[in-house]
LOKOL-129384 format. One line per 5 residues: their letters; for each residue x, z, y of C-alpha. Coordinates in steps of 0.001 Angstrom, whole numbers, plus 500000, padded with zeros to 6 digits. Last residue first. Example, Ala and Ser with C-alpha at 12.3 -4.5 7.8 and 13.67 -1.06 7.14 Angstrom:
BEGIN
SA = 513670:507140:498940  512300:507800:495500 .
***
This chain:
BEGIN
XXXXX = 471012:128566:310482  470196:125194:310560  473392:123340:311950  472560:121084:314429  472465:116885:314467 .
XXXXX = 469253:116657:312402  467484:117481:315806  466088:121246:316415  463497:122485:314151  460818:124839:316014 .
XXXXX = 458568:126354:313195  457487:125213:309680  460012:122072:309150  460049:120712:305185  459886:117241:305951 .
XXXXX = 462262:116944:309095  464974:115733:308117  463257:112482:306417  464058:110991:303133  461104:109171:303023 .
XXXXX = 460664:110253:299393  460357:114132:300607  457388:113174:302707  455868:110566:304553  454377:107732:302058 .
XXXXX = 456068:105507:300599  453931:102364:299102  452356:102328:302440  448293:103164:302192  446848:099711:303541 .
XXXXX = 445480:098379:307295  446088:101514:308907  443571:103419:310251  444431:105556:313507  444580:109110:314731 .
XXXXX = 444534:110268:318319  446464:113830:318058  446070:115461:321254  448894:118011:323289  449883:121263:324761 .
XXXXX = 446435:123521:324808  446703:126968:325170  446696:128812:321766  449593:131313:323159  449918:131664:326431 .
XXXXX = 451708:129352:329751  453228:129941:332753  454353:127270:334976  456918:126558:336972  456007:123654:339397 .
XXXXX = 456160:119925:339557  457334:118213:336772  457481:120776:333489  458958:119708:330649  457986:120099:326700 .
XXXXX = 459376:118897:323813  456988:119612:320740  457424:119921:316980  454456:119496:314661  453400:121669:312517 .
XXXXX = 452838:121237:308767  449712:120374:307034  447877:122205:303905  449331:120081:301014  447252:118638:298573 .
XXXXX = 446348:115788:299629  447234:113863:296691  450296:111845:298272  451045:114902:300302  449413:116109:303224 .
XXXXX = 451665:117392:306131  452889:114093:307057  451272:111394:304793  450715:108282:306899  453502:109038:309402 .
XXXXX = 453302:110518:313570  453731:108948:316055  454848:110991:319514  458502:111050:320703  458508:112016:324139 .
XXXXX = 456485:115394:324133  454391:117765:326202  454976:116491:329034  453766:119008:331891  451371:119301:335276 .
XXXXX = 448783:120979:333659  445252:121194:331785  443921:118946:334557  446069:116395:333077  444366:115616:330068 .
XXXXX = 446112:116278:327362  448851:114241:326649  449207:112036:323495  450491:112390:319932  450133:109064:318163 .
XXXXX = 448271:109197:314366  448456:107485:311241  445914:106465:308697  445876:106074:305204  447955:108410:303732 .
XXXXX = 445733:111267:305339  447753:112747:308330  447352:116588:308161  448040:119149:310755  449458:123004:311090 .
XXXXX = 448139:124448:314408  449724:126775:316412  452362:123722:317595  455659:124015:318353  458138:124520:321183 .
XXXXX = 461386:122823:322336  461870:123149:325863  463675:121267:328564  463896:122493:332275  462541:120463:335231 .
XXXXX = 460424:123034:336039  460729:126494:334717  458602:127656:331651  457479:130627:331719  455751:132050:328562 .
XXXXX = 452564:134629:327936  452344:136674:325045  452428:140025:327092  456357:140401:325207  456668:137279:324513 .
XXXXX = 458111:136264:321037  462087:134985:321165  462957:132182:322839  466396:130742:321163  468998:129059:323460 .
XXXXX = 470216:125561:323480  473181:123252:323703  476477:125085:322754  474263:127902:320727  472353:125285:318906 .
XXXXX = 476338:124880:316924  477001:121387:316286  477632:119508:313098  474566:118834:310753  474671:115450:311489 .
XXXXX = 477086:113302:313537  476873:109934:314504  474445:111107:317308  477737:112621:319074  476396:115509:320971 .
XXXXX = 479085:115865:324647  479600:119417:325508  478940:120859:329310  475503:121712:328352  472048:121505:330383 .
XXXXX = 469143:124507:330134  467843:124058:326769  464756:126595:326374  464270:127110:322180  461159:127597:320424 .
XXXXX = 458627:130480:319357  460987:132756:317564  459732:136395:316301  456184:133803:316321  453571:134335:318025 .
XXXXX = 453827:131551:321009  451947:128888:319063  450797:126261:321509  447565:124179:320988  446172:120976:319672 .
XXXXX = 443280:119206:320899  441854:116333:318698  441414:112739:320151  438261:110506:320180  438093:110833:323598 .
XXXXX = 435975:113793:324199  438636:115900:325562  437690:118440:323822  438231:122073:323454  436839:125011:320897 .
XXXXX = 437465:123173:317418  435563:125799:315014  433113:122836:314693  435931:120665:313205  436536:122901:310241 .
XXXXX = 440225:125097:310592  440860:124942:307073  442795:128271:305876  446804:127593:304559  447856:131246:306703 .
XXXXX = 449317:129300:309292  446432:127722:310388  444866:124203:309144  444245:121076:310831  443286:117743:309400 .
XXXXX = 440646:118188:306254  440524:114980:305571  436201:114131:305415  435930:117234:307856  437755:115528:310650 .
XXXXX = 436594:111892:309857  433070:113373:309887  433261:115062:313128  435774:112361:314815  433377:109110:314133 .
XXXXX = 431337:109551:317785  434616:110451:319637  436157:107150:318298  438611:107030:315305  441604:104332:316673 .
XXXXX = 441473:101276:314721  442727:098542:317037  443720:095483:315494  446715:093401:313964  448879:096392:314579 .
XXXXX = 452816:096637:313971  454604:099858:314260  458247:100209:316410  460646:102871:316338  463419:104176:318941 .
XXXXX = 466819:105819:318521  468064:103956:315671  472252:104457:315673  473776:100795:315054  476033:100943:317446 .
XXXXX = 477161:104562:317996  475503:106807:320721  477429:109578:322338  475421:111707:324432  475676:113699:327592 .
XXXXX = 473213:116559:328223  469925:117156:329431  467994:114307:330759  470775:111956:328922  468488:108000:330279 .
XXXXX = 468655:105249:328004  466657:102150:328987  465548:100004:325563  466015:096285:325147  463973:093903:322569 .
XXXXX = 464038:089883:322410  461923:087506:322536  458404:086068:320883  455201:087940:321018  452136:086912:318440 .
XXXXX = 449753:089041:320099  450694:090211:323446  451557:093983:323218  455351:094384:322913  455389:097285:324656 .
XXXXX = 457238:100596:324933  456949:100323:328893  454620:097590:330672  455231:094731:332763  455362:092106:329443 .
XXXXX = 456856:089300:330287  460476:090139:328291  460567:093392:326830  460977:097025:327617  461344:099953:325033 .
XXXXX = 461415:103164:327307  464171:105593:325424  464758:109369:327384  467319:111709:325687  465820:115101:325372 .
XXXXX = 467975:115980:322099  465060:116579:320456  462979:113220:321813  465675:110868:320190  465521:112934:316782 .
XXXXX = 461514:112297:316643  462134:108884:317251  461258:107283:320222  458113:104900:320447  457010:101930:320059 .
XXXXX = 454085:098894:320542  453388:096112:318827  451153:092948:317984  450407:090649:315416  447621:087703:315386 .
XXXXX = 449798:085178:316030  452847:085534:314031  455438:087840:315501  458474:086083:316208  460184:089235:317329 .
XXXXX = 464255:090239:317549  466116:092950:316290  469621:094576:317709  467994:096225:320470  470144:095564:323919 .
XXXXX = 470498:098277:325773  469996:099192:329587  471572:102983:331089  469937:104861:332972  472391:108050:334475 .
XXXXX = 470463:111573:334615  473128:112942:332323  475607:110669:331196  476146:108456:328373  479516:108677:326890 .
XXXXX = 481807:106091:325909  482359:104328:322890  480713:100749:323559  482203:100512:326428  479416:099676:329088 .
XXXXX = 479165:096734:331289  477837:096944:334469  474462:096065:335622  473345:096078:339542  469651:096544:339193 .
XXXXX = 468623:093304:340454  470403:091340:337566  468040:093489:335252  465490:091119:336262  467228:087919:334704 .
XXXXX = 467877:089408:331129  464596:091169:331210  462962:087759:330997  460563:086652:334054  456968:085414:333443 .
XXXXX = 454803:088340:333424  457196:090285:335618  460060:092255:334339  459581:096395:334456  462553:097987:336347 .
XXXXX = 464615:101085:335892  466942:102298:338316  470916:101988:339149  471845:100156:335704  475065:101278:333633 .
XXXXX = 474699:098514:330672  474480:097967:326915  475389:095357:324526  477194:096754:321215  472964:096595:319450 .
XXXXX = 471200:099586:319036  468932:099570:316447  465075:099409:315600  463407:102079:313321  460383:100240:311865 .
XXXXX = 456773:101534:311633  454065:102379:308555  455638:104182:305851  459268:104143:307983  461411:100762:307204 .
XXXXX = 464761:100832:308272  466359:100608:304883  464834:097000:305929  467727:095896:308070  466134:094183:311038 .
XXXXX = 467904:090533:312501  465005:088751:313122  461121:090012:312529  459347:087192:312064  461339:085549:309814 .
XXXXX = 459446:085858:306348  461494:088582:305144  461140:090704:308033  457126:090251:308598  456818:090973:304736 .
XXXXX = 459070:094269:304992  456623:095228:307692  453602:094260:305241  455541:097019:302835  455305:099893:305263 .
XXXXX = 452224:099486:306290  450561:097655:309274  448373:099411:311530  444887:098172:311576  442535:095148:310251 .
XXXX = 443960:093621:306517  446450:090517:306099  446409:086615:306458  449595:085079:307751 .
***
């Protein structure tokens, strides 16, 4: 299979299904440049995660976690990992490899997905070129209890046949070539206005806390969120609003969930694509997100003439409470070429809930007031 250096687009993806090396995917599925998988009827209770060795399957380590069968209707509990099957299968060719991450609806509803796979002793990897097995995912409710129907995509996968991650030295021009961050207001925020770096390559976003509402604190729920249904719930059952600080400074308790968003508003040219990372840890002891790739297109249109859109960020604190202020840093964008511009780029033609977002959206599953 002979095809271009980088991420693959959406329409090699479709090639990889119809030619067999990709088993069992339904290509609706198909994101510009990644895949949703699915969940298959096979899941179990498990007392801990594991990663498999280089040369055991997940089928025979996860016998050392106790498994039990799960009914396929029941409810996930909170803090409880729970082992599924993925519905697809890889027969990548040999130069292929992938890696994944949770959706963007997954990471709202603070539901923790780690993609395992067989040989490989490392999360949300399928990384050795030309990988053959199957797929399984850990589910872990962090906040709330879920129900999860068969079928429901909670994770997504993109396909590389080499790395093409902008380096520190190719940042500056990259940055002003596209145009990538902007403020509220639609003015370009040029790269030498950029105050903090990590000098990785990545650019440094920060927190917007100016807002009448600047995200929502989630601190457990005794309701059960059905993923099968959209639009449905009430925020007020799972979450509470956070209006504008007072002294423009936030506390954030640990171990509790928070949805906040980003100061910045950010463009993805159609062809690249970008993977939100952490900051580097001496800015804090906090995620800053769990579902972190980000389309060929988002906030830029097919001509480019859209002046970005924020990105959404969930946000936990480990080991202390901490306070935080607005424009502090929260989280890097590492952008990436993909092999091709996808036929469909991100956008209003990707049918995707969260398109026309400008502040904290909650998942697809609440009612937008």
């Amino acid at each position: 299979m002979s095809i271009n250096q980088g991420a693959l687009s959406s329409q090699m993806i479709h090639d990889l299904i119809t030619k067999g090396h990709i088993v069992h995917a339904n290509i609706k599925n198909i994101q510009p440049a990644s895949l949703d998988l699915t969940l298959s009827e096979e899941v179990y209770r498990v007392d801990a995660l594991f990663l498999p060795k280089d040369d055991e399957k997940v089928r025979e380590a996860m016998t050392k976690v106790n498994p039990i069968r799960f009914a396929r209707d029941g409810v996930y509990e909170v803090g409880v990992p729970y082992l599924a099957r993925l519905n697809e299968t890889l027969n990548l060719p040999s130069e292929i490899y992938a890696y994944a991450n949770p959706k963007s609806t997954t990471g709202r509803n603070d539901v923790k997905v780690s993609l395992i796979v067989d040989g490989i002793s490392r999360f949300d990897s399928a990384g050795k070129r030309g990988f053959v097995g199957e797929l399984w995912a850990f589910i872990e409710p962090k906040s709330f209890r879920v129900q999860l129907p068969v079928n429901e995509t909670l994770v997504q996968m993109r396909f590389f046949s080499k790395d093409t991650r902008i380096s520190e030295e190719e940042l500056p021009s990259f940055y002003d070539q596209h145009k990538i961050l902007f403020d509220s207001s639609s003015r370009y925020i040029p790269y030498d206005a950029l105050k903090i770096s990590d000098r990785d390559g990545g650019v440094i976003l920060t927190v917007n806390l100016k807002n009448d509402i600047v995200g929502y604190v989630c601190h457990g729920s005794h309701s059960v969120l059905d993923f099968a249904k959209r639009n449905h719930y009430d925020p007020a059952d799972f979450f509470e609003p956070i209006v504008r600080p007072s002294k423009g400074m936030l506390f954030l308790r640990k171990g509790s969930f928070y949805i906040l968003y980003t100061d910045e508003y950010v463009r993805v040219p159609t062809n690249f694509a970008c993977e939100m990372a952490p900051v580097d840890i001496r800015n804090g002891e906090f995620r800053s997100h769990y579902a972190g790739f980000i389309d060929p297109g988002w906030g830029y249109g097919e001509r480019g003439d859209v002046k970005g859109k924020p990105l959404v960020l969930e946000v936990r604190p480990f080991d202390d409470n901490i306070m935080i202020y607005h424009g502090q840093p929260i989280c890097k964008l590492v952008f990436e070429r993909m092999s091709e511009v996808p036929h469909v780029i991100y956008g209003a033609g990707s049918g995707s809930h969260y398109f026309s977002q400008e502040g904290p959206r909650l998942s697809k599953h609440f009612k937008i007031s």
